[in-house]
MIDRENNU-563571 format. One line per field, with one value per residue: residue number from 0; residue in three letters; chain; x, y, z of N, C-alpha, C in turn. Coordinates in nm, 3 decimals, padded with zeros to 5 digits. Layout:
REM residues N
num	(NUM:...)
residuo	(ala:...)
cadena	(A:...)
n_east	(X:...)
n_north	(Y:...)
n_up	(Z:...)
ca_east	(X:...)
ca_north	(Y:...)
ca_up	(Z:...)
c_east	(X:...)
c_north	(Y:...)
c_up	(Z:...)
This chain:
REM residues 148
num	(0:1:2:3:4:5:6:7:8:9:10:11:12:13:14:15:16:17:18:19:20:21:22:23:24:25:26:27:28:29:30:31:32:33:34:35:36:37:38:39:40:41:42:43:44:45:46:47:48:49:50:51:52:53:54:55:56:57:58:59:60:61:62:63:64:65:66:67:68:69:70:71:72:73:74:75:76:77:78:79:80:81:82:83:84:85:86:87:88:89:90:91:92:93:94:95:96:97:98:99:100:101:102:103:104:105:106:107:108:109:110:111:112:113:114:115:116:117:118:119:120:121:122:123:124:125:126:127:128:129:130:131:132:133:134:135:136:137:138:139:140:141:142:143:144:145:146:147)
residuo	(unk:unk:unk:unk:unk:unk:unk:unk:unk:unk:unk:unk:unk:unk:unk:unk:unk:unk:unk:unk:unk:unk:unk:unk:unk:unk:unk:unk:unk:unk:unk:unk:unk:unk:unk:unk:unk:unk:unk:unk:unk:unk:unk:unk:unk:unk:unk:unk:unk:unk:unk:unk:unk:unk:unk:unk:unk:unk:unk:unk:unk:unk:unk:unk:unk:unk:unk:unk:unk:unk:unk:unk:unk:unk:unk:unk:unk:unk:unk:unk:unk:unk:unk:unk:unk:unk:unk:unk:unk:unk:unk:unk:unk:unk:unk:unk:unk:unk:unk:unk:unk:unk:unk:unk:unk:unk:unk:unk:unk:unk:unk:unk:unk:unk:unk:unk:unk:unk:unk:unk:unk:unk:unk:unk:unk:unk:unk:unk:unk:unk:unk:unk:unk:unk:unk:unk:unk:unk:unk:unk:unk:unk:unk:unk:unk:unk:unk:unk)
cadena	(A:A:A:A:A:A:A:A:A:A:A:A:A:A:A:A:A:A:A:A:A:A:A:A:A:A:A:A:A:A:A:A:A:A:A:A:A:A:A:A:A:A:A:A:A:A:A:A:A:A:A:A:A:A:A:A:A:A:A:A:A:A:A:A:A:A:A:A:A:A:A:A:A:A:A:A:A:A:A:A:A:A:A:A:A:A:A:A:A:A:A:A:A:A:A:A:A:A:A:A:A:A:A:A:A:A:A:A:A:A:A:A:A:A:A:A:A:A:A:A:A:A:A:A:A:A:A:A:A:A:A:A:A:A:A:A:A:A:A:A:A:A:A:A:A:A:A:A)
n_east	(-03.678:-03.527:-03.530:-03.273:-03.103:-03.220:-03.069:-02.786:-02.724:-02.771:-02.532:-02.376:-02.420:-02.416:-02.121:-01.983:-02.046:-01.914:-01.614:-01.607:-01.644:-01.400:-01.248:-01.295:-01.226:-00.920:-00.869:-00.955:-00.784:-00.537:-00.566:-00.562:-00.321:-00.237:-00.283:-00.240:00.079:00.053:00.069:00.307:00.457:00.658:00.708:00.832:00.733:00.494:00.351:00.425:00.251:00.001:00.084:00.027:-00.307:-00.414:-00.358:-00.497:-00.711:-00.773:-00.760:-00.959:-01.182:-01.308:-01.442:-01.606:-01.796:-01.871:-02.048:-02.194:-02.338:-02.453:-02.623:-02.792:-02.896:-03.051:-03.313:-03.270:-03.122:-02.946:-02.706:-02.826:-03.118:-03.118:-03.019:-03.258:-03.448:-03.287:-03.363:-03.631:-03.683:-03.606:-03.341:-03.172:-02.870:-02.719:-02.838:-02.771:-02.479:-02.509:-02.578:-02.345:-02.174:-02.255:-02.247:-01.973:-01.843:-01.951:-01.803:-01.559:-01.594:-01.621:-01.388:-01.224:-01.275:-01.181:-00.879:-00.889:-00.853:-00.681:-00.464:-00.492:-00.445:-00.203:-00.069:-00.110:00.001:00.312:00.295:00.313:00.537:00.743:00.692:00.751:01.028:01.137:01.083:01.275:01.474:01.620:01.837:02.043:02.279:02.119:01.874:01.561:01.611:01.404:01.280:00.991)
n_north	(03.704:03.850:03.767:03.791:03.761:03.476:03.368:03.378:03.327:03.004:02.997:03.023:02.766:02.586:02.654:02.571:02.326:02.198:02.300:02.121:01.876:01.830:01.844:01.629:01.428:01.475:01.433:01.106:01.034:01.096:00.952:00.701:00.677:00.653:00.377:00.215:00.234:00.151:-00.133:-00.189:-00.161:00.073:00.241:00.569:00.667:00.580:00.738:00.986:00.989:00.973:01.237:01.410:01.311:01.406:01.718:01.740:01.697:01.858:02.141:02.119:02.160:02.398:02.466:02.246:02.318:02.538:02.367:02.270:02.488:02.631:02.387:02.377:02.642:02.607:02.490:02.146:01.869:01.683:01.549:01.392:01.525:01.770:01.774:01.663:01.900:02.071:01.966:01.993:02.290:02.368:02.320:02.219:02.129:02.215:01.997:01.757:01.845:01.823:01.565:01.404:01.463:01.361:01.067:01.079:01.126:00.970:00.639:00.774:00.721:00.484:00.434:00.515:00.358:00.115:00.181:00.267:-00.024:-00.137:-00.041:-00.070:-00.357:-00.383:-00.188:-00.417:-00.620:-00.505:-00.467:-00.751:-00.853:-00.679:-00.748:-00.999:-01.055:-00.864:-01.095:-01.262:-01.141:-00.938:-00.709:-00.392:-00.210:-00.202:-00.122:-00.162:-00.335:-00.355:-00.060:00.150)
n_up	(-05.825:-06.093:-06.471:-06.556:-06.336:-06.287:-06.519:-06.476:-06.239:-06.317:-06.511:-06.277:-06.143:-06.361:-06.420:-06.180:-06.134:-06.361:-06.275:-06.083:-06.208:-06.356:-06.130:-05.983:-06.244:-06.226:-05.929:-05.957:-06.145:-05.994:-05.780:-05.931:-05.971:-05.720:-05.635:-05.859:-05.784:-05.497:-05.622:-05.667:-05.482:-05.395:-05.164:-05.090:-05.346:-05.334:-05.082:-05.179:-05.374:-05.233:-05.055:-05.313:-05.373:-05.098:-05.101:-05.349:-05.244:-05.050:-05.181:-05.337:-05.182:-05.156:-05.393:-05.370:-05.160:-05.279:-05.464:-05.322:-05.153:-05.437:-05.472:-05.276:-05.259:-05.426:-05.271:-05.314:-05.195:-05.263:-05.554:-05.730:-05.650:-05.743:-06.014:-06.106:-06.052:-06.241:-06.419:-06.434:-06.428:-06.732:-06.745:-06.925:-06.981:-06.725:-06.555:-06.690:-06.594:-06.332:-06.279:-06.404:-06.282:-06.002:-06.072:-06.111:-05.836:-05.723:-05.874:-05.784:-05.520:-05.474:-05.606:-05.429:-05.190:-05.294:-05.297:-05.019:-04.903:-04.996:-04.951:-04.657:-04.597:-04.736:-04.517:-04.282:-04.369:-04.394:-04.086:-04.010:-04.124:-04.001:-03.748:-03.744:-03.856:-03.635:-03.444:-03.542:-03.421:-03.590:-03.631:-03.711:-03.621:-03.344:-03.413:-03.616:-03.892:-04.107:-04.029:-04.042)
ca_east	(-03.551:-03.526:-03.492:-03.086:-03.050:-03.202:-02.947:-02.646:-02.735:-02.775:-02.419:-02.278:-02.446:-02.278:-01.946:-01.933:-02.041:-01.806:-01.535:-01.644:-01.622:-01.262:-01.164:-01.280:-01.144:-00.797:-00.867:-00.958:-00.610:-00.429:-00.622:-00.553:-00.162:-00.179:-00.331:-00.096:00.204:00.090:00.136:00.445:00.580:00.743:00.721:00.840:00.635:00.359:00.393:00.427:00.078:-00.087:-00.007:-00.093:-00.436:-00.468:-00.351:-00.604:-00.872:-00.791:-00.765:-01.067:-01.273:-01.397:-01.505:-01.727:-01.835:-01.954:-02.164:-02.294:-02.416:-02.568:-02.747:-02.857:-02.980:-03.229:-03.381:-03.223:-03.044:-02.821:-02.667:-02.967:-03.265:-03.040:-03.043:-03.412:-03.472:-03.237:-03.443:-03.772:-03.665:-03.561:-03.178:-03.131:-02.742:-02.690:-02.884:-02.683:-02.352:-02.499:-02.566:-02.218:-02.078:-02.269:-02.147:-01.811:-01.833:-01.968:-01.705:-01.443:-01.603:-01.569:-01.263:-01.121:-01.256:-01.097:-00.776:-00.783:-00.844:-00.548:-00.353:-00.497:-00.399:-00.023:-00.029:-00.157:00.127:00.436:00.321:00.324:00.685:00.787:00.672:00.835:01.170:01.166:01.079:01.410:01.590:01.726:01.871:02.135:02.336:02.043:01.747:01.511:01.684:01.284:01.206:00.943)
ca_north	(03.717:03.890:03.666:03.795:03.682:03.357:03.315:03.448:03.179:02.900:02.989:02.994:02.662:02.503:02.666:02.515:02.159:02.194:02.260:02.003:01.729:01.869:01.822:01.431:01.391:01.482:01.298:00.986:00.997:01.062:00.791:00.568:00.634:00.581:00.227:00.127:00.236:00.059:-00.286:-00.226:-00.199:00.140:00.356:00.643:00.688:00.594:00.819:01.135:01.017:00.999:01.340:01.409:01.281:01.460:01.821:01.818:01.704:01.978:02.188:02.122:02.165:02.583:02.434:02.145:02.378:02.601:02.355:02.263:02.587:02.640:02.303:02.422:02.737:02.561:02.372:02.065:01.852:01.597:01.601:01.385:01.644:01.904:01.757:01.686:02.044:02.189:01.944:02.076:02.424:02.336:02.390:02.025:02.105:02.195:01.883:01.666:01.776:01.744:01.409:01.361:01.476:01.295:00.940:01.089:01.135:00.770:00.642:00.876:00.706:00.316:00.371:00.554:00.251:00.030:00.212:00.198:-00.115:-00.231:00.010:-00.131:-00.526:-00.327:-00.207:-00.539:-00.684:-00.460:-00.521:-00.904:-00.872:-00.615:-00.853:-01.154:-01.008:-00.853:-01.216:-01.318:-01.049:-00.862:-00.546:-00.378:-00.119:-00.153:-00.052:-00.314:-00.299:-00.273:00.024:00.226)
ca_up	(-05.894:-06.241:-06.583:-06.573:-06.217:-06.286:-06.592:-06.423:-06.107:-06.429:-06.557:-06.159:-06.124:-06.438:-06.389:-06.040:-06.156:-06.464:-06.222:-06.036:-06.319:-06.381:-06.021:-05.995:-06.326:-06.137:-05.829:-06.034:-06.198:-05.879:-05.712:-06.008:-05.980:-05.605:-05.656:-05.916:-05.692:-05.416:-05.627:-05.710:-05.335:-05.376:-05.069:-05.151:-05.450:-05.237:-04.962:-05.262:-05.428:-05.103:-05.049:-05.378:-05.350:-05.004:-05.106:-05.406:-05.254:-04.976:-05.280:-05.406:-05.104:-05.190:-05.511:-05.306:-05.103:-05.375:-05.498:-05.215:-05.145:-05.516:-05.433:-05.108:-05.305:-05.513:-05.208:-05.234:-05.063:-05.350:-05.695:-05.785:-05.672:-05.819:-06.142:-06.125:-06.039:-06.330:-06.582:-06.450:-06.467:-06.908:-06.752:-06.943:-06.983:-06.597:-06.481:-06.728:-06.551:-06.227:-06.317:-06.448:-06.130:-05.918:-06.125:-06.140:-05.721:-05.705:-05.898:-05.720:-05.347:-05.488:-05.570:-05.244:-05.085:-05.290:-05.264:-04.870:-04.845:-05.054:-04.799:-04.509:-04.662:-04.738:-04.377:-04.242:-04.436:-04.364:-03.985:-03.978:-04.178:-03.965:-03.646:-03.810:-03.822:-03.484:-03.393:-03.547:-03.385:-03.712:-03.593:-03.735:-03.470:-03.238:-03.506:-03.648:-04.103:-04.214:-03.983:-04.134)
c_east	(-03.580:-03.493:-03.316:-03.052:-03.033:-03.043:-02.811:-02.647:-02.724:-02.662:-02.364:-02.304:-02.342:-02.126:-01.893:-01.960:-01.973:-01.640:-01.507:-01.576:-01.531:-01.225:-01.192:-01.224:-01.040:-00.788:-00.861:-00.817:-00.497:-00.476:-00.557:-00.413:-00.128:-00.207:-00.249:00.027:00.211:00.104:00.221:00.580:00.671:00.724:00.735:00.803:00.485:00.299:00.368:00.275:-00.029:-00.097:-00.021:-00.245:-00.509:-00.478:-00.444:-00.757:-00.860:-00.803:-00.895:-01.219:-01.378:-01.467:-01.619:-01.805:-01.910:-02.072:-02.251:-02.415:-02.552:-02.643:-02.821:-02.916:-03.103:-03.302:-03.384:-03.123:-02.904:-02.813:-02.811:-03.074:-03.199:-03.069:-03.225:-03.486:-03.461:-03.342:-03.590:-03.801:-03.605:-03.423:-03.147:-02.930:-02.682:-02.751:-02.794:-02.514:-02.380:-02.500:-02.449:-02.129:-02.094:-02.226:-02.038:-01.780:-01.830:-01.846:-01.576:-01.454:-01.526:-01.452:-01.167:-01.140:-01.197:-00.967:-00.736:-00.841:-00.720:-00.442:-00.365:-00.460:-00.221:00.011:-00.007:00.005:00.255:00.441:00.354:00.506:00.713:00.851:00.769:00.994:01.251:01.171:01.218:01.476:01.701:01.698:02.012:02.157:02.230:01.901:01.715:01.553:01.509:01.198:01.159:00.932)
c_north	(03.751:03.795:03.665:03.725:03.537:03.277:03.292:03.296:03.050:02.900:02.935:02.858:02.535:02.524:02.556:02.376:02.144:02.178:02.163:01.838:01.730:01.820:01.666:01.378:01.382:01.405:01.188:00.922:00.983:00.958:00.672:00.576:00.614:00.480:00.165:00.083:00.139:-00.102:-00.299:-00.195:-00.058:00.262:00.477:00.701:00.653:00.693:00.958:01.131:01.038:01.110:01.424:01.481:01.375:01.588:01.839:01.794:01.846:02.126:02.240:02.113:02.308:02.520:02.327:02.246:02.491:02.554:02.298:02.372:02.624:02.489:02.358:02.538:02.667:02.481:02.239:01.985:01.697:01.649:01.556:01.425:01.685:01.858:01.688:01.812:02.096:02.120:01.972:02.239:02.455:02.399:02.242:02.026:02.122:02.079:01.782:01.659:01.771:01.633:01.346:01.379:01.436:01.117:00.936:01.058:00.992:00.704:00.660:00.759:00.542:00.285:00.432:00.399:00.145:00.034:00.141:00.070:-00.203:-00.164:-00.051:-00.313:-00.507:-00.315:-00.330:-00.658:-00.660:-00.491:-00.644:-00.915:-00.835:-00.700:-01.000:-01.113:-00.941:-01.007:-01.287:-01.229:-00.970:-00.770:-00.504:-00.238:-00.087:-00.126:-00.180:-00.241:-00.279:-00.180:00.132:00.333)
c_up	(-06.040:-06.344:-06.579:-06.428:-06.212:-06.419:-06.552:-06.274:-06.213:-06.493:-06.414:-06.136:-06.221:-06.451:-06.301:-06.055:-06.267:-06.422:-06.134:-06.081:-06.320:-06.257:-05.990:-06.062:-06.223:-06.013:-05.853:-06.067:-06.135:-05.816:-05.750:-06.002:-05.883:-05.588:-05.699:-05.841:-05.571:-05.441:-05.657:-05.553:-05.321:-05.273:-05.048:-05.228:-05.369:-05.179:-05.120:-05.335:-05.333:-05.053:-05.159:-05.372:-05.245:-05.061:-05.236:-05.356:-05.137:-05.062:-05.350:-05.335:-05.139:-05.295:-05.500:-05.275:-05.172:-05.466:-05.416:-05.177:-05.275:-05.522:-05.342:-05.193:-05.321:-05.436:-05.259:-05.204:-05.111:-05.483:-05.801:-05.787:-05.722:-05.967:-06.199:-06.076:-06.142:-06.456:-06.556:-06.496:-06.610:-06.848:-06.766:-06.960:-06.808:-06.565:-06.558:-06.667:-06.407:-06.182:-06.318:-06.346:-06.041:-05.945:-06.116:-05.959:-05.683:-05.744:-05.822:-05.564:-05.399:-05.513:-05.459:-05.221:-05.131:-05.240:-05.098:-04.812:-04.873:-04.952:-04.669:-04.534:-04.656:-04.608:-04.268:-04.293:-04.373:-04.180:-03.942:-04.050:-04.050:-03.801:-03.620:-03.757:-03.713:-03.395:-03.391:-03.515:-03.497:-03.680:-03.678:-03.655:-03.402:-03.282:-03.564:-03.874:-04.138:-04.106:-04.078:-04.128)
């Protein structure tokens, strides 16, 4: 590969983990407003961050997938070889945001899982109500009043 090729691959690399950082950022924030929402009980608002959350991360799949691939270029196979690749090869500003994108990803996973676990505690919840009140037979014309 020519000195311009390798540069030109060393910009596509940090573009694509630049957009990267940008798109967790955004996930992060939708994450963090579908968390909130779900302690405040509002359904509706729930239900709209959730899909949200879904349609950017579906969103933001070409842009995974792009750096997947320029990982997969440089033989290998995480964000952490990758960024011990770019700082062997003196590309110390690409390895610093692959770095930053692989913390930001981390980050990004601990709190999915917090998220669905507070959903699956909410679900867990609205069923045992839901249960309860079928128990006491509250229907109104035939329908159980907290059908979801």
């Amino acid at each position: 590969m020519s000195p311009d090729g390798a540069g030109e691959m060393n910009l596509d690399v940090s573009a694509s983990l630049r957009t990267g950082l940008a798109l967790v950022a955004e996930l992060n924030q939708k994450l963090q407003l579908l968390d909130d929402l779900m302690l405040t009980g509002q359904p509706h608002e729930i239900a709209e961050a959730a899909d949200a959350v879904q349609n950017s991360l579906s969103a933001s799949a070409p842009a995974f997938a792009s750096i997947t691939a320029a990982i997969e270029h440089m033989g290998v196979s995480s964000l952490q070889s990758a960024a011990l690749h770019l700082r062997e090869s003196e590309q110390t500003d690409a390895a610093g945001l692959a770095e930053a994108l692989r913390v930001a990803l981390k980050r990004f996973a601990n709190r999915s899982v917090a998220a669905n676990r507070r959903a699956q505690h909410l679900t867990r919840g609205l069923n045992t109500a839901l249960r309860s009140l079928q128990a006491l037979g509250v229907h109104e014309s035939g329908r159980l009043i907290a059908e979801a």
